[in-house]
C-alpha positions as CSV (number, residue, x, y, z in Angstrom):
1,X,0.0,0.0,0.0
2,X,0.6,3.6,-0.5
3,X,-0.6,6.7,1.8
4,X,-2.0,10.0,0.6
5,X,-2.4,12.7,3.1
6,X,-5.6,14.4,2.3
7,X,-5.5,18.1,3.0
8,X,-8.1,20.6,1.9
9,X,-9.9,24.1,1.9
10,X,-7.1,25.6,4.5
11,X,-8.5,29.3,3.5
12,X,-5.0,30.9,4.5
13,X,-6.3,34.3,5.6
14,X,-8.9,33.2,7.7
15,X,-7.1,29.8,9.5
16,X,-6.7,29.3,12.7
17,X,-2.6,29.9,14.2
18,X,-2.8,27.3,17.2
19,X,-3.0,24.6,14.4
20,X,-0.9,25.2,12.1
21,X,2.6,23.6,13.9
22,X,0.2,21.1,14.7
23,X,-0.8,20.3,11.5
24,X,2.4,20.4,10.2
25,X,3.9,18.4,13.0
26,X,1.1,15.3,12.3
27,X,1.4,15.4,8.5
28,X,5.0,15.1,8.5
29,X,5.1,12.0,11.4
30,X,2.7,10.4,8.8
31,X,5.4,9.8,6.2
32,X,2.7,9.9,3.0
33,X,4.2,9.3,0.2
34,X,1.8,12.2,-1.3
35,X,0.5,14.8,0.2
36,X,-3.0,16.2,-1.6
37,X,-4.3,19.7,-1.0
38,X,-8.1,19.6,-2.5
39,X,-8.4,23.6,-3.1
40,X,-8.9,27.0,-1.5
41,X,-5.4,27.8,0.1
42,X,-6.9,30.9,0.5
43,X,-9.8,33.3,1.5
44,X,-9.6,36.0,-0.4
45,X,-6.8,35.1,-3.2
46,X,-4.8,37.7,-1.7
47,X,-1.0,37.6,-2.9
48,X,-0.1,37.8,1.0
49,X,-2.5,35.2,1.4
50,X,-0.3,32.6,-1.0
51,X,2.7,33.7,0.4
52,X,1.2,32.2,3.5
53,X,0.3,29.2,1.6
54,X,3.3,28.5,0.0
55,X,5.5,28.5,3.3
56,X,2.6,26.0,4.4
57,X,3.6,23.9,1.6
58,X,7.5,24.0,1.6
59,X,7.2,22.8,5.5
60,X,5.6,19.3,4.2
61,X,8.2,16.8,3.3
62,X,6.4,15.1,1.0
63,X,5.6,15.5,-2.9
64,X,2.2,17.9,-3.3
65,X,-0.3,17.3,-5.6
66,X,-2.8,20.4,-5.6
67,X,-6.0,21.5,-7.2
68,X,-7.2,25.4,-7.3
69,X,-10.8,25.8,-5.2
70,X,-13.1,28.6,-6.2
71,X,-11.8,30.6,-3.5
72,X,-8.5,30.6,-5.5
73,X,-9.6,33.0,-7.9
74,X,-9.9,36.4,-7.0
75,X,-13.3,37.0,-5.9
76,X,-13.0,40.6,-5.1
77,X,-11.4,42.0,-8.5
78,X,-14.0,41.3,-11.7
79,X,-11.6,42.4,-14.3
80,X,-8.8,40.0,-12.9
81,X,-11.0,37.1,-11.9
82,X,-12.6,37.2,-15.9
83,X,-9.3,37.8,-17.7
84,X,-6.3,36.8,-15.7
85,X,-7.9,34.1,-12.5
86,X,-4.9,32.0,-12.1
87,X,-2.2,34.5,-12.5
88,X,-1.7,34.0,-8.6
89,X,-2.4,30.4,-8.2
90,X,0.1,29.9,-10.7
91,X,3.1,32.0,-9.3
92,X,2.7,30.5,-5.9
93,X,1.5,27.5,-5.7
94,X,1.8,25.1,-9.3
95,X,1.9,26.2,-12.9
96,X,-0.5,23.3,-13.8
97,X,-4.1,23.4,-12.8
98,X,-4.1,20.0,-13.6
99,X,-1.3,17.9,-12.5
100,X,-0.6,14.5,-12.0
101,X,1.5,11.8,-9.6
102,X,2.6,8.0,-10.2
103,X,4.0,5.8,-8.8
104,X,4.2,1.9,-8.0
105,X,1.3,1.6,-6.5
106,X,-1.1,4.8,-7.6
107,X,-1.9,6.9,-10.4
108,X,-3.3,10.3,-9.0
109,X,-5.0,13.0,-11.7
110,X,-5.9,16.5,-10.6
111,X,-9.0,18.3,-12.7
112,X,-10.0,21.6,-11.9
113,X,-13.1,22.1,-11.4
114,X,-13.4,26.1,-10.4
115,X,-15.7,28.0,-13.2
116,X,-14.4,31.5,-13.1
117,X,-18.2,32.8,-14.7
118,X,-19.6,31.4,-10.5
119,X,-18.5,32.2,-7.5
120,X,-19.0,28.6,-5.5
121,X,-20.5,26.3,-8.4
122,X,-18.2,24.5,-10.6
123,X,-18.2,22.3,-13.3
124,X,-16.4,19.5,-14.7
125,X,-16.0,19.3,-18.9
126,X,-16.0,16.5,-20.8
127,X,-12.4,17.6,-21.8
128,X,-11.5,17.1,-18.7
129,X,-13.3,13.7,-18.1
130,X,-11.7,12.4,-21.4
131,X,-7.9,13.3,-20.1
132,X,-8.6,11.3,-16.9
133,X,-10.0,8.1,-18.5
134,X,-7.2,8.3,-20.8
135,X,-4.8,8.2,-18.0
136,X,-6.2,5.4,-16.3
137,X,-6.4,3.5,-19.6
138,X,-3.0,1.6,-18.9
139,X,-2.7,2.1,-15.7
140,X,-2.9,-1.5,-15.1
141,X,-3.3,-2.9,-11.2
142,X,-2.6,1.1,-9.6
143,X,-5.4,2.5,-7.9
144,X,-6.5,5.4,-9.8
145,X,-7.5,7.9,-8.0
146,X,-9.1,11.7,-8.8
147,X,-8.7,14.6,-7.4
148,X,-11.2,17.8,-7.3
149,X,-11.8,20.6,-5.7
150,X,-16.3,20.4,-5.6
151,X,-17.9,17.2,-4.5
152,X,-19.8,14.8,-6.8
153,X,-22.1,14.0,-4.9
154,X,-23.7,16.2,-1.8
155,X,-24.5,14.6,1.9
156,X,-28.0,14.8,2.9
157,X,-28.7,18.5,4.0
158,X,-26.2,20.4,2.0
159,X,-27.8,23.3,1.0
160,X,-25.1,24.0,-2.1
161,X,-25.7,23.1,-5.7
162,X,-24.0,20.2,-7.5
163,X,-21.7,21.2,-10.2
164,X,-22.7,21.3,-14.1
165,X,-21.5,17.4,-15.3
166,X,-21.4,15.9,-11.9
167,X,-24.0,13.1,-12.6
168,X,-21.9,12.6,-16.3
169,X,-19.0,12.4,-14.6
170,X,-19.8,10.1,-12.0
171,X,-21.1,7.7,-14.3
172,X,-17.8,8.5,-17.0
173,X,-15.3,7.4,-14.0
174,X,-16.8,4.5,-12.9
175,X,-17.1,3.3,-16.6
176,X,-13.1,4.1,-16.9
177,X,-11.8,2.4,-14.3
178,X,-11.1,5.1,-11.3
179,X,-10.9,4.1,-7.8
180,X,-11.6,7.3,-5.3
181,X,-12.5,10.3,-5.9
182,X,-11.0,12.8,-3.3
183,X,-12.5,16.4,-2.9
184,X,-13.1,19.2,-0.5
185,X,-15.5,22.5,-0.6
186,X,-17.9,21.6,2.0
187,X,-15.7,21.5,4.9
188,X,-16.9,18.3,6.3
189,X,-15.2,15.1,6.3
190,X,-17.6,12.3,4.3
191,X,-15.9,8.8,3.5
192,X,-17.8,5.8,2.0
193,X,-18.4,4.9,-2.0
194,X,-21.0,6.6,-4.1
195,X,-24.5,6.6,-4.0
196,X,-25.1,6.3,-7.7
197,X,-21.9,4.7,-8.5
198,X,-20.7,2.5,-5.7
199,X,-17.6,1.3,-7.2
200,X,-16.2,4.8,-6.5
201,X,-14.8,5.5,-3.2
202,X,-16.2,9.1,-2.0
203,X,-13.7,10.6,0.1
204,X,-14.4,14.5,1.1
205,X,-12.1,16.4,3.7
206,X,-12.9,18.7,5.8
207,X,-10.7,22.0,6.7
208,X,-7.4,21.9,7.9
209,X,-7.0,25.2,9.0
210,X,-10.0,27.2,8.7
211,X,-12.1,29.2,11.3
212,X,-15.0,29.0,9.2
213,X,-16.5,25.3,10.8
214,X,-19.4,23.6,9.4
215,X,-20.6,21.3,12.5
216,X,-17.4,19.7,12.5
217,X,-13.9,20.2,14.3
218,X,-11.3,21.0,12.0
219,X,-9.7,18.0,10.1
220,X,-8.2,16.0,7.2
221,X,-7.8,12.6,5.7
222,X,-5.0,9.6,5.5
223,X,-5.1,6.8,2.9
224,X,-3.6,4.1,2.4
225,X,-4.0,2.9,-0.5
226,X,-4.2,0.0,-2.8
227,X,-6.0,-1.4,-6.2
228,X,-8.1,-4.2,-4.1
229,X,-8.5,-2.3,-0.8
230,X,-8.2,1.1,1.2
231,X,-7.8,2.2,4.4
232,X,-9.4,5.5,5.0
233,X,-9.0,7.3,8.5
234,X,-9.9,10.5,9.5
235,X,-7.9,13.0,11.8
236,X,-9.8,15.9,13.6
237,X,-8.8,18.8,16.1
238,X,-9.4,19.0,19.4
239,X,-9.8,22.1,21.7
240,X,-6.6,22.1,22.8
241,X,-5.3,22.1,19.0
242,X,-3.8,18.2,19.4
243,X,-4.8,16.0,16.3
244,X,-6.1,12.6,17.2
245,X,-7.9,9.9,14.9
246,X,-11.6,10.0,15.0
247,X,-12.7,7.6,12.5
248,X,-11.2,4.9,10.0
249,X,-12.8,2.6,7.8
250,X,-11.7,0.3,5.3
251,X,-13.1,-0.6,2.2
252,X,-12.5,-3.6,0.1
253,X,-13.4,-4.0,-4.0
254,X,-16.3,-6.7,-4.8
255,X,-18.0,-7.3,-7.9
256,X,-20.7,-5.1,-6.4
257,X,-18.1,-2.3,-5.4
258,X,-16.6,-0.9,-2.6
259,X,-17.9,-3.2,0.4
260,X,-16.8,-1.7,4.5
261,X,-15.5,-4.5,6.4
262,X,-15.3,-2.6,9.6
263,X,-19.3,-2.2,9.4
């Protein structure tokens, strides 16, 4: 197995400082051999804002695979957000919106999914769907896993709106072979396969660093990660800003899809 630390929506600009060390203390003592940041490194998509993020990044010794969130883009500045939106992503953060990571044992493709025409919907093109089933097509006995920055699916309650192409997409990666599909946006941590396609693994994180809560302490993901099975475990804040394990589940593939064997 492999394991992906899965960090996202850490809204530098608006985090809370008791947590960073913290954070950066239990990411690193996990060792992942990737480190995913699912979006919105910052509130406001200020330049001192990715400055902020970027020393954030530099402290994690492991390699970084990110996706922009719609809070990436600035939302304050029209002209700039229409013409030039990832001038700033770009410069600190990654030149590609859309990278990718491989090794032995996973193949991991980043799409963004930010639509710079609305503020918190996003979409996801059939471009985009087309390069990701075109990287899994050979990617033989890897777990294939995608990464995005708004949620396929939404939990019970959510008052936001799915993205344009979700139901098209969810129905595109099963057919092509991915895995998990890891995301953020909603600031609550959600981990267990699709409703509509349960050979996908749904795995949402919720916010590292953020003030702005959502019912739920801050937190993030670890996987670990193989073709046949995954481990999922979830790692949440307390009040005295000391990260501790508060769920884990694993998940093993059947003809019928993912199936929990800790249930």
């Amino acid at each position: 197995m492999r394991r992906i630390v899965h960090l996202s929506d850490l809204h530098f600009g608006r985090t809370s400082p008791a947590l960073l060390e913290p954070l950066l203390d239990e990411v690193n003592a996990l060792a992942p051999d990737l480190c995913v940041i699912s979006g919105d490194f910052t509130q406001r998509a200020r330049r001192w804002q990715f400055e902020e993020a970027r020393s954030f990044i530099d402290r994690i010794n492991a390699p970084i695979l990110a996706v922009p969130g719609n809070h990436d883009t600035p939302l304050d500045n029209l002209w700039i957000r229409l013409t030039r939106p990832w001038d700033r992503y770009r410069e600190f953060i990654d030149k590609n919106l859309e990278p990718t990571f491989e090794n032995d044992r996973m193949r991991v493709v980043g799409v963004n999914t930010v639509n710079r025409w609305v503020h918190q919907t996003g979409r996801l093109s059939s471009r985009a769907l087309k390069r990701v089933c075109t990287a899994f097509a050979d990617a033989g006995d890897k777990a294939r896993i995608v990464v995005l920055h708004h949620p396929l699916e939404h939990l019970e309650g959510s008052d936001k709106r799915l993205m344009r192409g979700s139901a098209k997409a969810l129905k595109a990666l099963a057919e092509c072979g991915a895995d998990v599909v890891l995301c953020g946006h909603i600031h609550t941590t959600h981990i267990g396969p699709f409703t509509t396609a349960p050979g996908l693994l749904f795995v949402q994180a919720g916010t590292g660093l953020s003030t702005r809560l959502r019912l739920q302490d801050n937190s993030f993901n670890v996987l670990d990660v193989s073709r046949a099975e995954m481990s999922v475990r979830a790692i949440s804040a307390s009040a005295d800003a000391v990260f501790e394990e508060t769920a884990a589940h694993t998940f093993r593939r059947a003809p019928e899809g993912w199936l929990r064997l800790d249930s």
